[in-house]
Structure formats: C-alpha cells, structure tokens
C-alpha positions, 0 to 999 in steps of 0.5 A: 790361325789369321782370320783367312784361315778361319774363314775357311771354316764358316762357308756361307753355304752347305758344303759336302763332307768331303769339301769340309774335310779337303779344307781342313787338311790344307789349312791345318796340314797334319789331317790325312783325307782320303775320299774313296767309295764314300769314305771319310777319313780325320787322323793320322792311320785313319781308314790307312788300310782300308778297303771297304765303302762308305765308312767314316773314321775319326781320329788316330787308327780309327778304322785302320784296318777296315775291309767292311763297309758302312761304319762309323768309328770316333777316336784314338783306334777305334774300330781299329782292327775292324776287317769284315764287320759293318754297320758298326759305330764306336765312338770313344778311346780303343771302342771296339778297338779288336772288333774284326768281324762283328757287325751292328754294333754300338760302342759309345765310351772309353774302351766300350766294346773294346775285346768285340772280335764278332758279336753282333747288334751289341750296344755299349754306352759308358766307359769299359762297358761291355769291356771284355765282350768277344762273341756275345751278341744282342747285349745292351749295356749303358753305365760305366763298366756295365757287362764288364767281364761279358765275353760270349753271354747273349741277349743281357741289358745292363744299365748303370754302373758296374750292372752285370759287372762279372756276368757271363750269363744269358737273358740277364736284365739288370737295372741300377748301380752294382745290379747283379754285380757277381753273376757269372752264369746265372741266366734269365734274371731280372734286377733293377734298383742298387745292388739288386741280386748283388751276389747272384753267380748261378742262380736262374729266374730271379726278379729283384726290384728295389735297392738290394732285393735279393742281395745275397741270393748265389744259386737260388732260383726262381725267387722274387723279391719286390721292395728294398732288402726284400729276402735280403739274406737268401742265399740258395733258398729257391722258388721264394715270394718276398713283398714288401720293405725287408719282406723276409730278409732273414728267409734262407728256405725255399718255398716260403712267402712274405708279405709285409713291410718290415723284417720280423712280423709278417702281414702274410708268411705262407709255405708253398707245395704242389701238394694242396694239403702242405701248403700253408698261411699265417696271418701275422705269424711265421708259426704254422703247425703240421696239422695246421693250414691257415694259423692267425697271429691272435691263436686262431687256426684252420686244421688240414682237416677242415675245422676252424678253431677259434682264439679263445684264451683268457688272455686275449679277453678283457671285461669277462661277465657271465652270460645270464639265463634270462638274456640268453633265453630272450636272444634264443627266443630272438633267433629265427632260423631260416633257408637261403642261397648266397646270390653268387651260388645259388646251387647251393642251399644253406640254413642259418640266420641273417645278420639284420635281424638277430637280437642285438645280443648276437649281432654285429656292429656292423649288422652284416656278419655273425659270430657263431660262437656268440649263438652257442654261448646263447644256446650252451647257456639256456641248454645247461639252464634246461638241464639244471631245471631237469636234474631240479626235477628229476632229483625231485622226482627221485626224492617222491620215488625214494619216498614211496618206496619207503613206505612201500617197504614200511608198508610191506614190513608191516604186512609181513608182520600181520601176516605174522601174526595171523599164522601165530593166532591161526596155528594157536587156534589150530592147537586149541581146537586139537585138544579139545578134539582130543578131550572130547575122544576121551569123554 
C-alpha cells in the first residue's frame, strides 16, 4: 500500500461510518459495503442476505441471514443464521453463530454462544462459553467453556474456566475455575472458589465458598460449606453446616454441624433436629450420647433431662489435697448468702452468693463467677465433720446407755436376790412359827 492510499485511512476530520467503510472498499477492493436502513456491513457474505435495520457485521458470514435488526456481529459467521433475533452482539469466531431468533444476547469468544437458536438476555464472555445453549435465557457465563454443556437451563452465572461446565440446571452461581463442574440438573446452588461443589449433579440449595468446599457433594441438598475442603467427602449427606478450613470433611451424614479449622477435632460438632430434645452440641468432641445434649471434650456433659454433670475424673486433675476441716469451716462461716435479680431478668428472683465477696478459698481468679462445686466441697467437708463429731457423741452417749444399763441389770440381779432371800427367811419363819403353834397345841 503507497502513501496515498493510506492517507485514505487518516481523514483530518470525523467521517461517518459508512465514508470510512466506502473508503476502505475502494482502496483495498475485496471489502463488500452495503449501506441500507443503517446497516453496516465488512466481509465477504456479511449481512448478504439481510433484510432487517440497523445491524452492523464484521467479518466473513456475519450476520448472513439476518431479518432482525439492531445487532452487532464481529467475526468468521458470527450471528450467521440470525433471522428475527435483535438487539444481539457477538463478537468471536461462529459467536452465536445458529442463533435464529434469541434476542439480547451477548457472546464475546471463540464459538461463545454458538448452538443459541432463541434464548434471550444470555451473556457469553470467553471461549465456547455458553457453548451448547439453545433455548436457555437470562445465563451469564464469563471464562472459557463456563456453561459449556447449558442447552435450556435459565437465570445461571458461571465465571471462570469450565464453572458450570455439564450443568443444565436452573438459579446456578458458580464462581471459580471448574466450580460446579459436573452439575446436571441441580438447581439453585452457589459455589465460588476452585472446585467448589465439583461433582454436584442434583443436588439443590447448596452454598460452597472456598477451594473445593463441598467437593464431592452429588445429591445432597441444602448443605453449606464456608472455608476450603469444608464437607470435602459429603456425597448425599443433606441439610449440613461446615465452617472453618476441612470443617467436617470426612462428614457424609446429614444434619450435622462443624465448626473448626481442621478435619478431625472440631471447636463445635452439633446434630440438628426439628425435634428440640434431639438436638445436640459437643464442645470439642463428635461424641454426644442419646441422653446427652450438650457434651464437652474434657467428660462434662448437660443431660436431655436438664442436669449438668461436671468433668470429675482423677485424670484431668493434678495436685490433689484433702480439704482440711478447719479451712472448710473458715469458708462456710465466710458464705453470706443473699436474694437478687439478674439485671437483664428482673422477674426473676434467685438465691445465692456474689462472686466478690466469697472467701477466697471458693472464688475465682477472676472474682466475677463461681464454681458450685467448690461450695459443696466446702459444705460436704464441714457436714461430714458434723457428722463425725455427732457418731463421737452419739457413741459416747450409747457407751454411758450401755453402761447404765448394766448397772441397771446389776442392780435388778441384785434386787432379785434379796428378794430371794427375804421370801427364803420370811418362809423359814413362817415354819418356825408353825411348830411352835403346833407344840403349843399339845401342851
């Protein structure tokens, strides 16, 4: 090309589009221009069959056999077959190449958009995005191949490479590379970060943020996993809550509840139940009994009953002294009970003790709270003295009994043989005075 030629291609002023585009034809003479009803036409079969208004087609084919109007096609038959569609704008190699009456559709990439015939307000950025759409509308997919396999799923987001790649499915968010990469007709999940909700085919109502949460999840539904590889290995477990990095990922039952930071020992495992008496929590550990509610890690442990047992084992304790009489006695005597309310209930009256003013044996470091075990130490200690100095003096009392009585028998043995006696003397006399009555007779 001489450098009069190329002045062609620098005006001093603005030019139409259509000047611009009558110029470059003559001077390169292989363009075809057709300036009709504000169309714009570059390449060869551009907008040749056209019959709608202001379209513009850029390159081989584009717009080819366009009967719409307002579209915007760039590159090799792009918006090839288009007949009524409008409003559409594709710009890559065969984007939206079949479409035929979909309209308001956006397809940036290499065959992006490609198989649309009529879904509408769809939006393709990326290579082969949104490849196999036909009837499906109000998708958005940004990244290469991102809704590939899509023909009439509705209202999906998919950003980043292969996101959504199989899905079919509707109200799909899916946000990183291979997210939600085997959905078929699982609908209104939500996955961002790599691999997020990889294998999902059916499941429903999942939200998985972070590298490969919920990875392995196929049917499961209504589970949630916040943190990376959080309920990494649930498959069809459902109605799940996963927090924290690997949060439950060995987990494959349903209603279950982690909260923690690694894959073995939760901070938090709970069980979920419409059932208020079923549910569960363990603090630290997964185990939680039947007849359990709340279990902690170190033994301790609410009772669907209501009572709270303390962790009392030998083994969690260190330093172990015997409570003497005397200090017990000193705290007991230290001990003021007294009536309140809690400021946040007052209509509620309690009896107790307050936490500032306990001996020191009982309190706190803190001062603030109370260990109620630490008074029924103190009271078990100068109840069980009471009870020794009352056996010491009941078994005094019974000795002093016992002893009475002994005497008592020692005394009554000794009254029964005087007794003894005097009826031997009293019968003794009783015969003497009988002979002598009887000598007496004879005189």
């Amino acid at each position: 090309m001489n450098a009069n030629k190329r002045k062609l291609f620098m005006p001093t002023n603005k030019k139409t589009a259509l000047y611009l585009a009558l110029a470059s034809a003559l001077v390169m003479g292989s363009t075809q221009v057709q300036a009709q009803s504000g169309n714009t036409q570059f390449g060869d079969y551009a907008l040749s069959s056209n019959k709608g208004s202001n379209n513009s087609a850029f390159g081989n084919g584009a717009l080819k056999l366009n009967q719409g109007y307002d579209n915007t096609a760039s590159g090799y038959n792009s918006l090839y077959k288009n007949n009524h569609g409008e409003g559409n704008t594709a710009s890559g190699y065969q984007s939206l190449n079949v479409n035929t009456n979909g309209s308001f559709n956006t397809a940036s990439g290499r065959n992006s958009l490609v198989s649309n015939t009529s879904g509408n307000q769809n939006t393709a950025s990326g290579a082969y995005s949104l490849n196999s759409n036909t009837t499906g509308y109000y998708n958005t997919a940004s990244g290469a191949d991102a809704l590939y396999s899509n023909t009439t799923g509705l209202e999906n987001a998919a950003v980043g490479y292969n996101a959504l790649y199989t899905s079919n499915g509707d109200h799909n968010a899916a946000l990183g590379s291979w997210a939600l990469f085997s959905n078929t007709t699982g609908g209104y999940n939500t996955a961002a970060g790599r691999n997020a909700l990889y294998e999902n085919t059916t499941g429903l109502n999942n939200t998985a943020l972070g590298n490969s949460a919920l990875y392995a999840n196929t049917t499961g539904f209504k589970n949630v996993g916040l943190g990376s590889s959080a309920g990494f290995q649930n498959t069809t477990g459902s109605r799940n809550v996963f927090l924290g990095f690997t949060a439950g990922y060995y987990e494959t039952r349903s209603d279950r509840l982690y909260i923690s930071n690694n894959a073995t020992t939760p901070l938090l495992y709970g069980v979920f139940s419409a059932t208020a008496s079923a549910n569960k929590l363990g603090i630290g550990t997964k185990t939680v009994a039947a007849g359990e509610a709340i279990k902690v890690w170190n033994g301790a442990r609410l009772t669907t009953g209501g009572v709270w047992t303390n962790a009392s084992s030998r083994e969690l304790k260190d330093n172990i002294q015997t409570l003497s009489t005397e200090d017990a006695n000193k705290a007991l005597a230290g001990l003021s009970p007294v009536r309140y309310v809690y400021k946040n209930s007052g209509d509620e009256e309690y009896m107790g003790f307050i936490a500032e003013d306990v001996p020191a044996l009982v309190a706190m470091n803190d001062h603030k709270s109370l260990s109620p075990m630490d008074i029924v130490a103190v009271l078990t200690t100068v109840t069980k003295d009471q009870k020794a100095k009352m056996a010491e003096e009941m078994a005094q009392k019974d000795a002093e009994i016992a002893a009475l009585k002994a005497e008592l028998q020692t005394q009554r043995v000794q009254q029964d043989e005087r007794m003894l006696q005097m009826e031997m003397a009293l019968a003794e006399l009783q015969r003497n005075q009988s002979s002598e009555n009887q000598v007496g007779l004879r005189d």
